[in-house]
C-alpha positions as CSV (number, residue, x, y, z in Angstrom):
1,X,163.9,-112.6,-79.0
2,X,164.1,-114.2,-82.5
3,X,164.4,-112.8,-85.6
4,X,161.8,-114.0,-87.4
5,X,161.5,-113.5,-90.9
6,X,164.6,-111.8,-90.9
7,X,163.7,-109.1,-88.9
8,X,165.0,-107.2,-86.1
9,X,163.1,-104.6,-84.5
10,X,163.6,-100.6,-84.3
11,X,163.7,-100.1,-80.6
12,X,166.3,-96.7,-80.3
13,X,163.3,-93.9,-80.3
14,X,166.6,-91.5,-81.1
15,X,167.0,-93.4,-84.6
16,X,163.0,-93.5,-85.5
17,X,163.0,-89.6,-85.1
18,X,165.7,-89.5,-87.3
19,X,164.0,-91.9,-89.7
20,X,160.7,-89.9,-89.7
21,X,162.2,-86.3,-90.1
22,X,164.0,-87.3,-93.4
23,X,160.3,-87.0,-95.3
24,X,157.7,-84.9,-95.2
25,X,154.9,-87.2,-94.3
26,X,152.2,-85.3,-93.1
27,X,148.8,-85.7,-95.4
28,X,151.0,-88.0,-97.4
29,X,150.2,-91.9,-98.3
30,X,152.8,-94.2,-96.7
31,X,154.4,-97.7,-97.5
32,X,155.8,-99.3,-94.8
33,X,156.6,-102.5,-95.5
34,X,157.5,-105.2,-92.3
35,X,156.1,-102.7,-89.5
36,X,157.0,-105.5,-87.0
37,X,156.0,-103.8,-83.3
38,X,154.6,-101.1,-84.6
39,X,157.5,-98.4,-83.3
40,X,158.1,-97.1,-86.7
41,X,154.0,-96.9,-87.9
42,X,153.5,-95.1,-84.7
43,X,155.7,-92.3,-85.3
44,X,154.6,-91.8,-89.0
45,X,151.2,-91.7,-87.8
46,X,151.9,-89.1,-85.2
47,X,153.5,-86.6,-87.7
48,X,150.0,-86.6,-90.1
49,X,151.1,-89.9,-92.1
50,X,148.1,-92.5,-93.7
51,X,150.1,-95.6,-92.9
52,X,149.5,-98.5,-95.3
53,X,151.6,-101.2,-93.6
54,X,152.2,-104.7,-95.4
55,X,153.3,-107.4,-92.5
56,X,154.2,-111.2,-93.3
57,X,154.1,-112.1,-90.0
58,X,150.2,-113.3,-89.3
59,X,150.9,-112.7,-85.1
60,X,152.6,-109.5,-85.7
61,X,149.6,-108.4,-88.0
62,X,147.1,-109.2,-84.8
63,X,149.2,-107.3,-82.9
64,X,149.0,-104.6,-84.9
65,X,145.5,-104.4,-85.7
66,X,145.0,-104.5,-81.6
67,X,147.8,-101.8,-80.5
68,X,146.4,-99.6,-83.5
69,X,142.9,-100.0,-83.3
70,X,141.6,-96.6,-83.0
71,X,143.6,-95.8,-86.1
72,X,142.7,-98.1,-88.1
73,X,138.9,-97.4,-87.3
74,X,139.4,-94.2,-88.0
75,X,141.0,-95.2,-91.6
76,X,144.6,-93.3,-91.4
77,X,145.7,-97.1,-91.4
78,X,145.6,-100.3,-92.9
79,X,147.2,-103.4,-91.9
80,X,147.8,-105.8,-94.3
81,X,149.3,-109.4,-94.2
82,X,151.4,-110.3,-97.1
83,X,154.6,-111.1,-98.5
84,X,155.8,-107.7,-99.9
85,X,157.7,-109.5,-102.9
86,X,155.1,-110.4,-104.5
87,X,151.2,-109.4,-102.9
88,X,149.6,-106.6,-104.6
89,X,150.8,-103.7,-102.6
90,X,148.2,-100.7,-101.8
91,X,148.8,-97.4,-103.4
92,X,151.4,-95.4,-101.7
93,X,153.2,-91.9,-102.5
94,X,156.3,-92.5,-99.9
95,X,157.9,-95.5,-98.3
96,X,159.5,-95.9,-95.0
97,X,160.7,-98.8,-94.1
98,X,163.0,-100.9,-92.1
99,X,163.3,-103.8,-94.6
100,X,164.0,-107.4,-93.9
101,X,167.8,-107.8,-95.2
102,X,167.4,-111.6,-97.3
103,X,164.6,-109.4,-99.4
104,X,166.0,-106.1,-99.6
105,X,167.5,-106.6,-103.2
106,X,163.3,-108.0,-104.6
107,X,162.1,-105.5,-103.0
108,X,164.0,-102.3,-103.8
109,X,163.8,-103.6,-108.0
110,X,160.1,-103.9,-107.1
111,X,159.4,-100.6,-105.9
112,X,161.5,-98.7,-108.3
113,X,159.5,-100.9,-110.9
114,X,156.2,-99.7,-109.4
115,X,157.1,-96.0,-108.6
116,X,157.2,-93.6,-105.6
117,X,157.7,-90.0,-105.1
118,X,160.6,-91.0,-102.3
119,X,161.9,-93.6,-100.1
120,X,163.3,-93.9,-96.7
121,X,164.8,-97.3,-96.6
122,X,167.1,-99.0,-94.2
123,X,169.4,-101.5,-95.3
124,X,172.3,-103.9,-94.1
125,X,175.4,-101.2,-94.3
126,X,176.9,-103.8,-96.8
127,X,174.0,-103.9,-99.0
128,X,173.9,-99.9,-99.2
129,X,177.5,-99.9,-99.5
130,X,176.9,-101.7,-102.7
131,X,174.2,-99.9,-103.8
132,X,175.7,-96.0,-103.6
133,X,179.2,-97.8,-105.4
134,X,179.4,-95.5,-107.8
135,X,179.9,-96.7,-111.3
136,X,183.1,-98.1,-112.8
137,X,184.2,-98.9,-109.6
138,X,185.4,-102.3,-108.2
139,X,182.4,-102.7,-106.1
140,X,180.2,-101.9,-108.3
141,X,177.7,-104.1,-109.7
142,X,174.0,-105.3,-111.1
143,X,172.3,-103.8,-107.8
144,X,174.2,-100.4,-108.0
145,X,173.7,-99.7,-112.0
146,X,169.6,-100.8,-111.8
147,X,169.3,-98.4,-108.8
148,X,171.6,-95.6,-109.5
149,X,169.7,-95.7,-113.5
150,X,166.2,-94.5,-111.9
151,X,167.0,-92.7,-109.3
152,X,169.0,-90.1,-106.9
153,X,170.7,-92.2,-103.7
154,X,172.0,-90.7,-100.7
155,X,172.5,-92.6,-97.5
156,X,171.9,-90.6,-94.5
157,X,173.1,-92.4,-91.0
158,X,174.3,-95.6,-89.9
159,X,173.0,-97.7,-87.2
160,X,174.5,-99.6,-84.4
161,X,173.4,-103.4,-83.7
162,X,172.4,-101.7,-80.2
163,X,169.5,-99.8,-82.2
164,X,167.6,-103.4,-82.9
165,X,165.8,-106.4,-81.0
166,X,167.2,-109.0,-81.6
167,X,170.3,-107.2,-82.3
168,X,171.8,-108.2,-85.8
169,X,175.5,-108.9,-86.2
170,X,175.9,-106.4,-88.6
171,X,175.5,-102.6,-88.9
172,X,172.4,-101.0,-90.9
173,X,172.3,-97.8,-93.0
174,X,169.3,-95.4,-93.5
175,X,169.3,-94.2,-97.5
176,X,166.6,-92.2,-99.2
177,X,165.8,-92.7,-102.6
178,X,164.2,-90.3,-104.9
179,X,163.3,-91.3,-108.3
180,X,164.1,-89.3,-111.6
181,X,164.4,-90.3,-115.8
182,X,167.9,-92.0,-116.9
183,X,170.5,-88.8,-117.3
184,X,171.2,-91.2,-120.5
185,X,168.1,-92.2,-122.9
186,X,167.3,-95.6,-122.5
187,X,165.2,-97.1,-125.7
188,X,163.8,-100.5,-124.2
189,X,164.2,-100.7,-120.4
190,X,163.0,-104.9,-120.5
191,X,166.5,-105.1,-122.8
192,X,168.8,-102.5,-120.3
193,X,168.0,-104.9,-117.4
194,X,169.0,-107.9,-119.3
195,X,172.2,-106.4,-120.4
196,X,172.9,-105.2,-117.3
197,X,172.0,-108.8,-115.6
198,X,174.1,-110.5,-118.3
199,X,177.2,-108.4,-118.1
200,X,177.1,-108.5,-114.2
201,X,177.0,-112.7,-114.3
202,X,180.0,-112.5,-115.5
203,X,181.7,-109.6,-114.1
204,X,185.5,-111.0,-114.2
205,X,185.2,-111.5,-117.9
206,X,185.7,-108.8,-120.2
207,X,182.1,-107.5,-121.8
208,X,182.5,-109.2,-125.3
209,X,182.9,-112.4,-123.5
210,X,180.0,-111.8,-121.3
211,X,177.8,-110.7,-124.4
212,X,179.3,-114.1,-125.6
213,X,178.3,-116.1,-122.8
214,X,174.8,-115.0,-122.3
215,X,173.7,-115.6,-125.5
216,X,170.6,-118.2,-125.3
217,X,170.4,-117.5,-121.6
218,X,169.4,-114.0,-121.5
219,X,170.0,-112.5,-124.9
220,X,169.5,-113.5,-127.7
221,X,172.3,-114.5,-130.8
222,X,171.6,-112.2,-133.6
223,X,171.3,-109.3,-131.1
224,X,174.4,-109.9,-129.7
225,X,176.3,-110.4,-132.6
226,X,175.2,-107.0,-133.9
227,X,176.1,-105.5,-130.5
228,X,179.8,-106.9,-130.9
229,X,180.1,-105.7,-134.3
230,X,179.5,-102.3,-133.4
231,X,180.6,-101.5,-130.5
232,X,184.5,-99.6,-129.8
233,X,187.5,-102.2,-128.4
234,X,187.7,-99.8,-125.7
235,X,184.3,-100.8,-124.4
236,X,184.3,-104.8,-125.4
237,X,187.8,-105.1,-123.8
238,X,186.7,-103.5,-120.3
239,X,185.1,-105.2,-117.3
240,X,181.9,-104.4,-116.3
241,X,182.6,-102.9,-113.4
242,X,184.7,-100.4,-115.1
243,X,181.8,-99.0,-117.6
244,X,179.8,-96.2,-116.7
245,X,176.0,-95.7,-116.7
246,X,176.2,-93.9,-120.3
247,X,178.4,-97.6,-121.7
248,X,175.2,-99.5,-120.2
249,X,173.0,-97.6,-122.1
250,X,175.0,-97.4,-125.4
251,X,175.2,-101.2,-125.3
252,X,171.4,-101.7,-124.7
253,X,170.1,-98.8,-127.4
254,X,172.5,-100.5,-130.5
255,X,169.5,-102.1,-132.7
């Protein structure tokens, strides 16, 4: 079988119990975005879940709306055809998901931009390795800052290639996500992703030359000239993979 769209399908029914028990889903409103066969929706469903699934796939959406058609006429699902990057998603309180890998990255900033009480994602292991790096580490970066800023990660289980049809060549990792505020006051949020962005473009230079270098890109000159001015050595001489979530937020507050 192909992968198409870059998915591969959840076929271990071991792994989607273990998916499903991780959140209380009964009564609840449920994203799952790429529902492929339909092995994943079904098991949300039987545990009390409204399913809301968003499939890019037109002939996986027909399949859907024929193995599920009971449930969908009874209205504890929809079935929706759309690129999850970008569509206007349904409303939703929790998401499970077994996300295509080459969008993982749009698709985790876009939820966290929209909002959730929790999320059950699965990732490539690599991606989530990157994601739970904590910060002022080497492997560190833009993806593990945005994330770890907004919310509480934990990953939960790894999955074999074994688990998945077509089987990938890599290994995938189950993570739940649970929103909360920044532990560090963040004034302008548009401006902490830009800093964050700019710094991380340049992560083998030291900050004041990132500052430097993004300037006209993604922020602007007078800004970073003030930023420079007032920020300690100890912080414009680092890397930013060595700061912490507090230097992030110190950088993008400075007025």
């Amino acid at each position: 079988m192909k992968a198409y769209h870059d998915q591969h399908f959840l076929i271990d029914p071991f792994a989607v119990e273990r998916i499903v028990n991780l959140a209380d889903v009964k009564g609840a409103c449920v994203l799952e975005i790429g529902p492929g066969n339909g092995t994943l929706t079904r098991a949300l469903l039987e545990r009390g879940a409204i399913v809301r699934a968003v499939e890019l796939d037109g002939s996986l959406c027909e399949g859907l709306a024929i193995l599920f058609s009971d449930e969908i006429a009874q209205g504890c699902l929809t079935v929706q055809q759309g690129d999850a990057t970008r569509c206007e998603l349904p409303s939703f309180d929790i998401v499970i998901s077994n996300l295509p890998y080459s969008v993982s990255s749009k698709i985790t900033f876009r939820l966290l931009d929209i909002g959730f009480k929790e999320a059950v994602l699965m990732y490539q292991s690599e991606f989530a390795d990157r994601m739970i790096a904590p910060p002022g580490t080497k492997d560190c970066g833009r993806l593990s800052i945005m994330v770890q800023t907004y919310a509480a990660i934990r990953p939960c289980f790894k999955l074999p290639p074994s688990c998945f049809s077509p089987r990938p060549q890599v290994h995938s990792t189950v993570v739940r996500i649970i929103p909360r505020e920044p532990i560090f006051p963040i004034n302008n949020r548009i401006l902490y992703a830009d800093v964050v962005r700019a710094l991380f473009s340049h992560r083998r230079k030291t900050v004041r030359n990132c500052l430097k270098g993004s300037v006209g890109t993604v922020l602007e000159r007078t800004w970073v000239d003030r930023v420079i001015a007032s920020l300690p050595e100890e912080i414009l001489k680092s890397r930013p993979e060595e700061l912490y979530l507090e230097d992030f937020a110190t950088i993008s507050n400075i007025a």
